[in-house]
N, C-alpha and C positions, 0 to 999 in steps of 0.2 A: 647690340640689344642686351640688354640685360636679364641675368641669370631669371628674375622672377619673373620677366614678362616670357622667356623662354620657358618656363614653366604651364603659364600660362596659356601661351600658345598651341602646346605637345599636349598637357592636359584637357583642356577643350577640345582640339580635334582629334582625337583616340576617341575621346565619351561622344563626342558627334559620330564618328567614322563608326565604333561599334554601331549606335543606335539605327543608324541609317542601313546598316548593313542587317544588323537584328530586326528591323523592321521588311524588310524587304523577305530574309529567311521562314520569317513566321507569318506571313501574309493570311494564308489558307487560314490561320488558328483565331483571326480575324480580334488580334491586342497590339495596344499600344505597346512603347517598348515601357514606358514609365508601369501600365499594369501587369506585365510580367516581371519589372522588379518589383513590384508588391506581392504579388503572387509567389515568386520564390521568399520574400522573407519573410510570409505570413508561414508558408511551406518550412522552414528551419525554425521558426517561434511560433508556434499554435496556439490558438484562442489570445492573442495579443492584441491589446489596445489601440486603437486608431490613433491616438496620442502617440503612445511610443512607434507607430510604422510612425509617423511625420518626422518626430524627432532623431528615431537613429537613420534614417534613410536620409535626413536633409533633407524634406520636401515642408512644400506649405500646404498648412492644413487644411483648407480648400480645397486643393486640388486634390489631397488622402481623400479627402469625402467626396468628391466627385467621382472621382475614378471606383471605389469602393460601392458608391451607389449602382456605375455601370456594371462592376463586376458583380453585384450580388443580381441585380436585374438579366445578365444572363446565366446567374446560379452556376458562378464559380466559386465565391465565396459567400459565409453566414456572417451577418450581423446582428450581434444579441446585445443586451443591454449586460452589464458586467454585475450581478448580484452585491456584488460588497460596494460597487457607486453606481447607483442608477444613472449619473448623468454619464458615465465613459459607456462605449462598447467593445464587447471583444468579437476579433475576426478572427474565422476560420473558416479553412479550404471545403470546401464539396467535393465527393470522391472526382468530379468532374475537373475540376479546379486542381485537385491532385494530380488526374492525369498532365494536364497543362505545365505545369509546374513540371514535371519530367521531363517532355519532351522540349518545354522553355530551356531548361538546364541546360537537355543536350545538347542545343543549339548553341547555347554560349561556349558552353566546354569545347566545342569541335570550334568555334572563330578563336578563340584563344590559343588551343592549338596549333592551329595556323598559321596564326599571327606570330607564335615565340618560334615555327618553325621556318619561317620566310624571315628571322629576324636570328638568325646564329649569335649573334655581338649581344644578346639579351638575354637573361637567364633569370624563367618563369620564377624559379626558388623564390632568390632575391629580391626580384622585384614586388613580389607578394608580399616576403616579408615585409621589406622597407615601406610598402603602400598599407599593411596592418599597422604598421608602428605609428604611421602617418595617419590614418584611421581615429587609430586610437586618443591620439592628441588631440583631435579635434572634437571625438566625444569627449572627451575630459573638459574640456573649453565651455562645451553645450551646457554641461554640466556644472559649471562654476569651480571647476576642483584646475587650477595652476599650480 
């Protein structure tokens, strides 16, 4: 098999295997796994564009608006109209939505844990780094900048 489809492979089931597993840990808090990673990045970027959650997260924006609509319908986050362009909105957390976004975090931070510690051959650092640098190239891409 070749390098990029082994890529392929290990990268889709990790992002599956998390979610399936983040879904099952945060049942009770009653979110998808896709709206607690909106919720933590509206949580690290406040009052941010729905435009930009689509584009730095890689999601289609359809789906930002859908989920964004459920989230503000159960008043985890605010959706306003952006003063300087009426047509974007900016979102931000509800102290409720705040809390979520904590205990969302902790949840991950405690499977990733886990995960580097049932995995000695694998070293959190590293791996981070190299997945920021990898990150970051592909915003650049989104962006037009080669």
């Amino acid at each position: 098999m070749a390098q990029a489809s082994l890529f392929n492979k290990y990268i889709a089931g990790i992002y599956r295997q998390s979610k399936n597993e983040f879904n099952q840990q945060v049942a009770e808090l009653d979110i998808r796994a896709t709206e607690g990673d909106i919720l933590l990045f509206v949580n690290d970027h406040p009052n941010v564009s729905q435009q930009r959650i689509a584009q730095e997260m890689v999601l289609d924006p359809s789906l930002v608006a859908r989920d964004l609509r459920d989230l503000v319908a159960r008043q985890l986050v605010t959706r306003q109209r952006d003063p300087k362009d009426g047509r974007a909105h900016l979102i931000a957390l509800t102290p409720t939505g705040q809390q979520q976004a904590g205990e969302i975090r902790q949840v991950m931070a405690t499977w990733w844990e886990r995960l580097f510690e049932a995995t000695p051959e694998a070293d959190a650092q590293t791996t981070g780094t190299q997945l920021a640098a990898i990150y970051e190239t592909l915003q650049q891409r989104l962006k037009g900048i080669d």
